[in-house]
C-alpha positions, 0 to 999 in steps of 0.5 A: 500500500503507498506511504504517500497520497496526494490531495488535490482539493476540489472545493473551489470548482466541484464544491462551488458548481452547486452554490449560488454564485459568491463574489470574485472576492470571497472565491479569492479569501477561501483560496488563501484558506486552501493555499494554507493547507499546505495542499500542492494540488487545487481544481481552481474552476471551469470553463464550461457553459456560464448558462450551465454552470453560473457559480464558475462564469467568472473563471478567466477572472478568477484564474488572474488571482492564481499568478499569487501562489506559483508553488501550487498546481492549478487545474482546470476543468473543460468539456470541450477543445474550446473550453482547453483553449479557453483555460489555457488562454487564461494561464492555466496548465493542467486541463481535466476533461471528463467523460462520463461513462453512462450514455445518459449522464454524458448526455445530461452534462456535455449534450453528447454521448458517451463515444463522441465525448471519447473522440474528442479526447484526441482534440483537447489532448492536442490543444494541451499538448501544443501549450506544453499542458497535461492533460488528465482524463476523468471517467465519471459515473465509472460505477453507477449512473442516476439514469442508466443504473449500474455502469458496465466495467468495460465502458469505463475500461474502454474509455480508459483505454482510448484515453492512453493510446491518445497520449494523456498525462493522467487517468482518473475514475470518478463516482460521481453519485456516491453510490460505490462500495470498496469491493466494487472499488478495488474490483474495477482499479484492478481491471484498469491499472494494467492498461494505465500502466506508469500514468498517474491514476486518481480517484474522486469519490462522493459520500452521498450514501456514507460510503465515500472514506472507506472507498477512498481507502480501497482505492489507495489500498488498490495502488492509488496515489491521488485523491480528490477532496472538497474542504467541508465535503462540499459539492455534488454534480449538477447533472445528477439528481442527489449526487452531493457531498465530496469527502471532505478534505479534513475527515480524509486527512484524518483517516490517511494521518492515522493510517501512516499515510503521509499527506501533505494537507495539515489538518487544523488548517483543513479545518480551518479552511472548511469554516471558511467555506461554510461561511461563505456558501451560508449554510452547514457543511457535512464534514465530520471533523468541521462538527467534532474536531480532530481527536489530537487537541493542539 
């Protein structure tokens, strides 16, 4: 099992999409909240629709205030070439692009299905790789759609497939509505990471049904290395009927320091930062460690 496990916090585009859209001036203080975390890795935004998604309409603005930290990663999420190019215009160096493995999911969030949006992989890949970008591959809905039910394993394994072949930086497997379990985890990670071979592979969790942490934990038992996390567990995909709730940057921090999993988050500031994010969106947050604290007392 890995020593080590790199967050990449997601609050400021995947926990954001489903508020009301807050001020430029509140997104850039719960940055610095995030910054002080210590994370390495942060999802800034997205450049999609701004009719879709408002929350994320003031991206290409919010991406100036990035320049402030230049020891950070940023990524940015696209949908489309377009949406590459939009990000990388703005600065932006590493391009997430999401394929959902479910015809009707991929429908409801891209307007496209499932293999159209996998043979547009080639084009974003392109348009990153000419920006001296990385470009990482999400396979959403990866075990379970809100529409199609159950998600067969070799779509995902296809999808994943097309992706290495087209020369993508980074893979990742997505359970966008909270509804996977750590068998069915560890079940599917084995089935791909022979074909993603010495590629970085992440994993993106939900714990809409109380099952998020312990699939985390399968999954970096299964080999993973890269988690996604929302401070707060706050977030949820619109173009998926109930799917809130990330796992929560400080409970996931929590179980992997306890673990002697090594994390580079330190968690009273994750916790801290998840104060933040709660005041600033106005209503509670489902974070156990925001509610009961750490059991270490400072």
């Amino acid at each position: 099992m890995p020593t080590h496990v790199d967050i990449r916090e997601v609050c400021l585009r995947d926990g954001l999409q489903l508020e009301d859209p807050i001020p430029l001036s509140a997104k850039v203080e719960l940055l610095a909240a995030i910054v002080a975390t210590g994370v390495r890795e942060i999802e800034a935004t997205a450049f999609v629709s701004p009719s879709k998604v408002p929350a994320l309409a003031d991206a290409p603005e919010f991406a100036e205030a990035l320049a402030a930290y230049p020891d950070v990663e940023f990524s940015a999420l696209v949908a489309s070439p377009n949406g590459a190019k939009r990000a990388i215009a703005s600065g932006l160096r590493s391009i997430e692009y999401v394929v959902s493995a479910s015809d009707a999911h991929s429908q409801a969030n891209v307007g496209r299905g499932t293999a159209e949006a996998t043979a547009a992989i080639a084009d974003v890949t392109r348009v990153a790789h000419d920006s001296d970008a990385a470009v990482e591959v999400i396979v959403a809905t990866a075990w379970d759609c809100p529409f199609d039910g159950p998600t067969a394993p070799q779509r995902v394994i296809d999808i994943v497939t097309a992706a290495v072949e087209l020369g993508v930086d980074r893979i990742a497997i997505a359970d966008t509505i909270g509804t996977t379990t750590p068998r069915r985890v560890t079940s599917l990670i084995e089935q791909i990471r022979p074909i993603v071979g010495a590629l970085p592979l992440g994993a993106h969790f939900h714990n809409t049904r109380g099952a998020g942490l312990a699939s985390a934990y399968a999954a970096v038992q299964a080999g993973v290395t890269r988690l996604d996390a929302s401070v707060g567990g706050l977030g949820g995909c619109p173009f998926a009927p109930g799917a809130t709730g990330n796992i929560a940057t400080e409970d996931l921090v929590y179980l992997l320091r306890d673990s002697d999993i090594g994390v580079d988050v330190d968690l009273t500031a994750a916790i801290e930062a998840a104060k933040v994010a709660q005041r600033l969106v106005g209503h509670a947050l489902p974070s156990a460690l925001l509610r009961a604290g750490d059991r270490i007392r400072n």
